[in-house]
PDB file of N, H, CA, C and O in Angstrom:
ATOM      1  N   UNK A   1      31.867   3.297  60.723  1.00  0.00           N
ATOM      2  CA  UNK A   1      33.285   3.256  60.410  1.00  0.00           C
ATOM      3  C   UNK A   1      33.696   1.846  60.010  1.00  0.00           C
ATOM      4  O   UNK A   1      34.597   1.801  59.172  1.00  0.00           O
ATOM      5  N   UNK A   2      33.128   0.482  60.520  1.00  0.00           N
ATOM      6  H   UNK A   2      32.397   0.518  61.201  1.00  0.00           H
ATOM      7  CA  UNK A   2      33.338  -0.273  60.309  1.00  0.00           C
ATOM      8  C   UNK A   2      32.884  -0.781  58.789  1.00  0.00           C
ATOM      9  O   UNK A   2      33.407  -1.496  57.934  1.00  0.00           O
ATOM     10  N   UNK A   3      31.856  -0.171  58.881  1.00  0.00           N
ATOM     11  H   UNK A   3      31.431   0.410  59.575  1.00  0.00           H
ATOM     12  CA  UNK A   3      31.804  -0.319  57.291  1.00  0.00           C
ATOM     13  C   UNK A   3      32.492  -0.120  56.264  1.00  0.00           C
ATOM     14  O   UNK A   3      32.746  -0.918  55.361  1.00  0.00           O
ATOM     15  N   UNK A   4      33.022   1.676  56.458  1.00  0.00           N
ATOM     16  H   UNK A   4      32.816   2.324  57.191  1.00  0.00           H
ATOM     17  CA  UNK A   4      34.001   1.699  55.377  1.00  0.00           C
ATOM     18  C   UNK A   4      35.475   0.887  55.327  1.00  0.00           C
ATOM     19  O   UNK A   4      36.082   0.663  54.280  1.00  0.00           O
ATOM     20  N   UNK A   5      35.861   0.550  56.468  1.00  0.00           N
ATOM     21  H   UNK A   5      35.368   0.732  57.319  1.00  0.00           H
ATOM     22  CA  UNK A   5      36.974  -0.323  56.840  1.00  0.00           C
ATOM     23  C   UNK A   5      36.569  -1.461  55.793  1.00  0.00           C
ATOM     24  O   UNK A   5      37.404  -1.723  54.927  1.00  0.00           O
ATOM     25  N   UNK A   6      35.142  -2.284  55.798  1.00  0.00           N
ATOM     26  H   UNK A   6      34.464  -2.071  56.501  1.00  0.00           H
ATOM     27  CA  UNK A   6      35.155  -3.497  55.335  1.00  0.00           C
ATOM     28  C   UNK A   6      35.586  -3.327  53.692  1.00  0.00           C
ATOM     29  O   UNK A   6      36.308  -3.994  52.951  1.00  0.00           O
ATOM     30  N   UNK A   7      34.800  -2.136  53.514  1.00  0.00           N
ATOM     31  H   UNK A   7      34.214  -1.595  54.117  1.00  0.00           H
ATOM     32  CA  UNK A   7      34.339  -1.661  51.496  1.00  0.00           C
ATOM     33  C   UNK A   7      35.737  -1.353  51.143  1.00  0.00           C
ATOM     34  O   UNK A   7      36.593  -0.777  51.815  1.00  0.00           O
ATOM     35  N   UNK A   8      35.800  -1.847  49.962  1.00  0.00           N
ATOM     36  H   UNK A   8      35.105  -2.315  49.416  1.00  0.00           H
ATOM     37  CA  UNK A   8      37.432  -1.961  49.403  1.00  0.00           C
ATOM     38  C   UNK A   8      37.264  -0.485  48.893  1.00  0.00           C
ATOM     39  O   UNK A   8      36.333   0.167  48.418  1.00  0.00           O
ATOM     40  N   UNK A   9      39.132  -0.152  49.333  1.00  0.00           N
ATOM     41  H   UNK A   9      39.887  -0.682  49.718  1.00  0.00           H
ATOM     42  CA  UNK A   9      39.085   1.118  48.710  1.00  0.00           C
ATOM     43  C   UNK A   9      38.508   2.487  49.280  1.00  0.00           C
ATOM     44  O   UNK A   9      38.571   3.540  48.645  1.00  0.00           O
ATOM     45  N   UNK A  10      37.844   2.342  50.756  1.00  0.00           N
ATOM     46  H   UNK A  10      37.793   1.486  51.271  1.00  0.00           H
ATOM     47  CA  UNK A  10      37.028   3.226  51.463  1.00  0.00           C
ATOM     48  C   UNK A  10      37.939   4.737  51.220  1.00  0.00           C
ATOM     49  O   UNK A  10      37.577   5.781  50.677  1.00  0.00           O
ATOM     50  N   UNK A  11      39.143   4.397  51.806  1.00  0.00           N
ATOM     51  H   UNK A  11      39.438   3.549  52.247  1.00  0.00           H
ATOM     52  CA  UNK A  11      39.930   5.346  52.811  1.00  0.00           C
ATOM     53  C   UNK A  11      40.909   5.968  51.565  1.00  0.00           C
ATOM     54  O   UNK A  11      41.656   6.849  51.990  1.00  0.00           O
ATOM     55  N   UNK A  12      41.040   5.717  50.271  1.00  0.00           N
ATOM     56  H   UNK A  12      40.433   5.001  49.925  1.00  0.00           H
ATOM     57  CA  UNK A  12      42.134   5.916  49.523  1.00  0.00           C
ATOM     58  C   UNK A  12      41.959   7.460  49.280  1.00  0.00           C
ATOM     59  O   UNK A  12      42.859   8.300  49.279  1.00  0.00           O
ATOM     60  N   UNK A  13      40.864   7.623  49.112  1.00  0.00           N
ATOM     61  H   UNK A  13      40.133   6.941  49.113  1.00  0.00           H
ATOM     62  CA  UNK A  13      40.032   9.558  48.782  1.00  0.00           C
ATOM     63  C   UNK A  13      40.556  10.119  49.871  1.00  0.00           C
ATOM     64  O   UNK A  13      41.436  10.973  49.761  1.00  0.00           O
ATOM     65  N   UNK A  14      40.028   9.663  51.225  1.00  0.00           N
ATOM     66  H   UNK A  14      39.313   8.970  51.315  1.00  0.00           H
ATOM     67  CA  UNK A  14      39.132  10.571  52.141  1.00  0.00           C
ATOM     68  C   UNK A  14      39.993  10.228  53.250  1.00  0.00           C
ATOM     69  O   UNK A  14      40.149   9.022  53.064  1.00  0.00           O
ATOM     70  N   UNK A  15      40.499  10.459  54.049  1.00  0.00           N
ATOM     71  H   UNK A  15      40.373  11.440  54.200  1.00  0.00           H
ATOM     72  CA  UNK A  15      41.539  10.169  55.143  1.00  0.00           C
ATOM     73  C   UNK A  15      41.049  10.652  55.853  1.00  0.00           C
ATOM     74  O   UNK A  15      41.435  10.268  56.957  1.00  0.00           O
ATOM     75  N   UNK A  16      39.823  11.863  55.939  1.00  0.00           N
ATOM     76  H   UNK A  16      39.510  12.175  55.042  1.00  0.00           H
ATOM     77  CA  UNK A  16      39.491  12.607  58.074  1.00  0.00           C
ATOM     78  C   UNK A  16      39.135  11.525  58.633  1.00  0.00           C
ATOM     79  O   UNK A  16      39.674  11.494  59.740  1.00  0.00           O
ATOM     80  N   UNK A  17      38.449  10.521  58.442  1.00  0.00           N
ATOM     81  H   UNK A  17      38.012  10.546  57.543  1.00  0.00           H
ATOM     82  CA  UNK A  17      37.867  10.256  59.453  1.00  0.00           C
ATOM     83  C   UNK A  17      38.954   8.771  60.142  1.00  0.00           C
ATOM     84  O   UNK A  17      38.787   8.031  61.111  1.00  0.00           O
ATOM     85  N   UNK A  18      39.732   8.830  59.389  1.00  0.00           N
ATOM     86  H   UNK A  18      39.867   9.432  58.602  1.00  0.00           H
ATOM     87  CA  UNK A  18      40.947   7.713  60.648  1.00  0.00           C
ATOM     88  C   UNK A  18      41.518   8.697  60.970  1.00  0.00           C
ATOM     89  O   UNK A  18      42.023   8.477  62.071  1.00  0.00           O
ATOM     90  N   UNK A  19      41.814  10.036  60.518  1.00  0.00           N
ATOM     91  H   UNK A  19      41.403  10.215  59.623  1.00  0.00           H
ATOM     92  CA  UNK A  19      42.764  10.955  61.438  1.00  0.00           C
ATOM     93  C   UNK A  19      41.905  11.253  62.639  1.00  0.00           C
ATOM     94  O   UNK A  19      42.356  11.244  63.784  1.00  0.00           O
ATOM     95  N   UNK A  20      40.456  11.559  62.290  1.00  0.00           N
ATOM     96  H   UNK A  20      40.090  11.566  61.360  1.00  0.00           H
ATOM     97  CA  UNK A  20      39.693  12.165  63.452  1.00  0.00           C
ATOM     98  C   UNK A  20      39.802  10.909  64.716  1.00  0.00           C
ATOM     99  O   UNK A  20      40.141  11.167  65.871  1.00  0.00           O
ATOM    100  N   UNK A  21      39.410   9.420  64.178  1.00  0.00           N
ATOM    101  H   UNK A  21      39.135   9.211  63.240  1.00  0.00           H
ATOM    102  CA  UNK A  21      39.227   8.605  65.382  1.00  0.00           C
ATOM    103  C   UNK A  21      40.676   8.439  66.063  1.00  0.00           C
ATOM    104  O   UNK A  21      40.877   8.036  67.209  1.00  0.00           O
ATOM    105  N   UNK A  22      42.057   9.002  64.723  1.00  0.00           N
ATOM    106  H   UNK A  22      41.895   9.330  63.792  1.00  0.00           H
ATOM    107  CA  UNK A  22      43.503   8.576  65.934  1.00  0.00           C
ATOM    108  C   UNK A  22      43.299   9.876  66.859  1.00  0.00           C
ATOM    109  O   UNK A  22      43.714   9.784  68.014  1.00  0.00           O
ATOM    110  N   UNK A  23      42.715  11.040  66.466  1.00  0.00           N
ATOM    111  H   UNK A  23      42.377  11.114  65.528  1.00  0.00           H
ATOM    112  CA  UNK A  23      42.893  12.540  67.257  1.00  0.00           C
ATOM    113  C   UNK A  23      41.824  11.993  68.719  1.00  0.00           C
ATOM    114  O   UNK A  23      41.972  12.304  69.901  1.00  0.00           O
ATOM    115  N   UNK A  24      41.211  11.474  68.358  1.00  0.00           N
ATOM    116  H   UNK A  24      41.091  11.222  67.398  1.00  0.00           H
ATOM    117  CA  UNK A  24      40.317  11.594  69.419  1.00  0.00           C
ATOM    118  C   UNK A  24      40.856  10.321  70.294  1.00  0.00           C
ATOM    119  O   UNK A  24      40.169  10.059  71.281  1.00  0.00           O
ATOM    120  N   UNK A  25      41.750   9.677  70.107  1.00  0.00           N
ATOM    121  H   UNK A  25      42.309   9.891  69.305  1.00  0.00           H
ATOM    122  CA  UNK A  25      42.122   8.533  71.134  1.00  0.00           C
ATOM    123  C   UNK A  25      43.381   9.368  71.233  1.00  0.00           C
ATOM    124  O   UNK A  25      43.909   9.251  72.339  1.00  0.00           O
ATOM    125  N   UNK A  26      43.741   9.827  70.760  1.00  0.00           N
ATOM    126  H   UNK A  26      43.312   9.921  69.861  1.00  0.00           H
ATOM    127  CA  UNK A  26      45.598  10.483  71.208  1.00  0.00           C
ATOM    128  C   UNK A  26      44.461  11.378  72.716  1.00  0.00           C
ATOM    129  O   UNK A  26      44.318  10.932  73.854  1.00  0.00           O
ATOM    130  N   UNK A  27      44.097  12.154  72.373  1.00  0.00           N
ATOM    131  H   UNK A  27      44.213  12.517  71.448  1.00  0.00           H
ATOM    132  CA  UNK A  27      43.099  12.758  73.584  1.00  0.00           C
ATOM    133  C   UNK A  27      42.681  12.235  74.304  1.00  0.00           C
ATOM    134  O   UNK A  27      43.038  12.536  75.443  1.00  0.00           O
ATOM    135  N   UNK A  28      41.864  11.340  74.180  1.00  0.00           N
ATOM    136  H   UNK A  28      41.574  11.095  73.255  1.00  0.00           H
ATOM    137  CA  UNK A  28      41.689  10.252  75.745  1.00  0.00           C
ATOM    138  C   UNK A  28      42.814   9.359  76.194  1.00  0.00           C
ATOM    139  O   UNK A  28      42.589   8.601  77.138  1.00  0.00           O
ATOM    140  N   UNK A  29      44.160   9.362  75.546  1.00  0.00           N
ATOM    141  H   UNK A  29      44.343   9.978  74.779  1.00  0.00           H
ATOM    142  CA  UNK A  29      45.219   8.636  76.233  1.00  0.00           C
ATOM    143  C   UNK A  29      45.987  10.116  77.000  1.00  0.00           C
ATOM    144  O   UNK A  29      46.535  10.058  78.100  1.00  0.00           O
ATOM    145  N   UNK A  30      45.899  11.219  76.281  1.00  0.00           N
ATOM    146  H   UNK A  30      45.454  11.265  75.387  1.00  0.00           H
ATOM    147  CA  UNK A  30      46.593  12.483  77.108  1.00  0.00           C
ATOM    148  C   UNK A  30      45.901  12.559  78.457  1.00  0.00           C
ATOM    149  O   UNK A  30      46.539  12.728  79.496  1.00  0.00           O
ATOM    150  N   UNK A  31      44.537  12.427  78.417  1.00  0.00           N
ATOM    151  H   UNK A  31      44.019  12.289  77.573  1.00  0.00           H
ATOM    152  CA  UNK A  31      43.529  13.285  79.863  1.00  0.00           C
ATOM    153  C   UNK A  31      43.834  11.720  80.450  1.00  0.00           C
ATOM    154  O   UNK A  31      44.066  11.974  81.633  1.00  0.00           O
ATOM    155  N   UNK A  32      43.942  10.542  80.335  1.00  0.00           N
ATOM    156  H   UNK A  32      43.754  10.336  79.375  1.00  0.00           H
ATOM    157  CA  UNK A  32      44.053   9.049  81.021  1.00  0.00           C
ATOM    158  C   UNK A  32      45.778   9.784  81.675  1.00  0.00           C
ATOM    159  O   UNK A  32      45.830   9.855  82.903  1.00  0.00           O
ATOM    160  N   UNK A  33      46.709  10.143  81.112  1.00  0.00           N
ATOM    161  H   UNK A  33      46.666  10.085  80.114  1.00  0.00           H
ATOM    162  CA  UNK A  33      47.966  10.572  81.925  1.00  0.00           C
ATOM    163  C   UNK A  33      48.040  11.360  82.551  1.00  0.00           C
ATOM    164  O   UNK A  33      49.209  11.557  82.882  1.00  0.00           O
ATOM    165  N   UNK A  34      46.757  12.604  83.325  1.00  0.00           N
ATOM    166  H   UNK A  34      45.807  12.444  83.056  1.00  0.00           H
ATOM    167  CA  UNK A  34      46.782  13.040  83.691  1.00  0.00           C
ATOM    168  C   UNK A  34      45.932  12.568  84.833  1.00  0.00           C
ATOM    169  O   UNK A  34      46.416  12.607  85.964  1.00  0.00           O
ATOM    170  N   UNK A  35      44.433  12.026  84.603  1.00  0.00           N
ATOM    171  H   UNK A  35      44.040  11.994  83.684  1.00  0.00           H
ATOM    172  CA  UNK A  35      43.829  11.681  85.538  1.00  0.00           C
ATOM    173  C   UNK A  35      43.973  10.463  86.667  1.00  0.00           C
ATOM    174  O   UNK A  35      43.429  10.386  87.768  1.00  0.00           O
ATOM    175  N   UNK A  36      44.723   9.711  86.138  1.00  0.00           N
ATOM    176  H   UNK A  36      45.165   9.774  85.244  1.00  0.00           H
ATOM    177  CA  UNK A  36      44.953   8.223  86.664  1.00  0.00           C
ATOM    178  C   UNK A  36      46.255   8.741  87.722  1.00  0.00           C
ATOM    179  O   UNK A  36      46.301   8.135  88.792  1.00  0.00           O
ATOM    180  N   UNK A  37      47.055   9.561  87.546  1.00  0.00           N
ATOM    181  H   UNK A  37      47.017  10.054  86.677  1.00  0.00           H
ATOM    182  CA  UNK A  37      48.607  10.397  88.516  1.00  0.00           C
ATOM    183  C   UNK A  37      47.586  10.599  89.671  1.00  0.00           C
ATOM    184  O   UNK A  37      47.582   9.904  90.686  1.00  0.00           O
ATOM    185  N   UNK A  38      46.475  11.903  89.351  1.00  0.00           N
ATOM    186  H   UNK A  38      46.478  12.468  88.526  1.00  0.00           H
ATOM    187  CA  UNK A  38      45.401  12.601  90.016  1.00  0.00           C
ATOM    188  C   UNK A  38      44.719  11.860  91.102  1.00  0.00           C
ATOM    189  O   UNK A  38      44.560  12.137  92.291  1.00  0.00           O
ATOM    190  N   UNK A  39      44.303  10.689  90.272  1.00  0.00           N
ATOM    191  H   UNK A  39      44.432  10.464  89.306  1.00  0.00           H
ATOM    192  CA  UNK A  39      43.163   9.834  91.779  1.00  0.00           C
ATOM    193  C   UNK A  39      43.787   8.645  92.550  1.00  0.00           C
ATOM    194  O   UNK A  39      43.288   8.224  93.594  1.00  0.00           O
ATOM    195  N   UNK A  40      45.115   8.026  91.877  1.00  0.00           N
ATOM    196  H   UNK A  40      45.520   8.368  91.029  1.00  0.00           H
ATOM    197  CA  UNK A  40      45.891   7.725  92.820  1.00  0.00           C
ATOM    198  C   UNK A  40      47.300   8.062  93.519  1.00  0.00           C
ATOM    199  O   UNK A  40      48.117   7.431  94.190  1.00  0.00           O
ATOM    200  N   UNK A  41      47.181   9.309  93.051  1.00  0.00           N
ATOM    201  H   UNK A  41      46.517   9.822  92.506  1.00  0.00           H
ATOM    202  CA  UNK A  41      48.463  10.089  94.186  1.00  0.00           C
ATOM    203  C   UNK A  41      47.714  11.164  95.381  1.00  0.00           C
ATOM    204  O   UNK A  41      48.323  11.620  96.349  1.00  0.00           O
ATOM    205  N   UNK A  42      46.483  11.397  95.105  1.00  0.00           N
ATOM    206  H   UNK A  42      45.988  11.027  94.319  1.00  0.00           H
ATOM    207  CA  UNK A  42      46.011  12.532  95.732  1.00  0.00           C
ATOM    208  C   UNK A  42      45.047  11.950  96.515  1.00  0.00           C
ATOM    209  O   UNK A  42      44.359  12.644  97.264  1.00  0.00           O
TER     210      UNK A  42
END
């Protein structure tokens, strides 16, 4: 990924794969608001 970040022009076509890496951190910040309540309230 870092590659295409560097190469001019990578992302102008092809957009999945910054949607996929924001989808997949929106998801580990959802299950982080659930689990972090979980192991220090319980």
């Amino acid at each position: 990924m870092l590659y295409r970040i560097a190469s001019i022009d990578a992302y102008l076509e092809d957009h999945r794969p910054v949607e996929f890496f924001g989808l997949y951190w929106h998801f580990v910040d959802i299950v982080w608001v659930f689990l972090f309540p979980l192991f220090y309230l319980v």
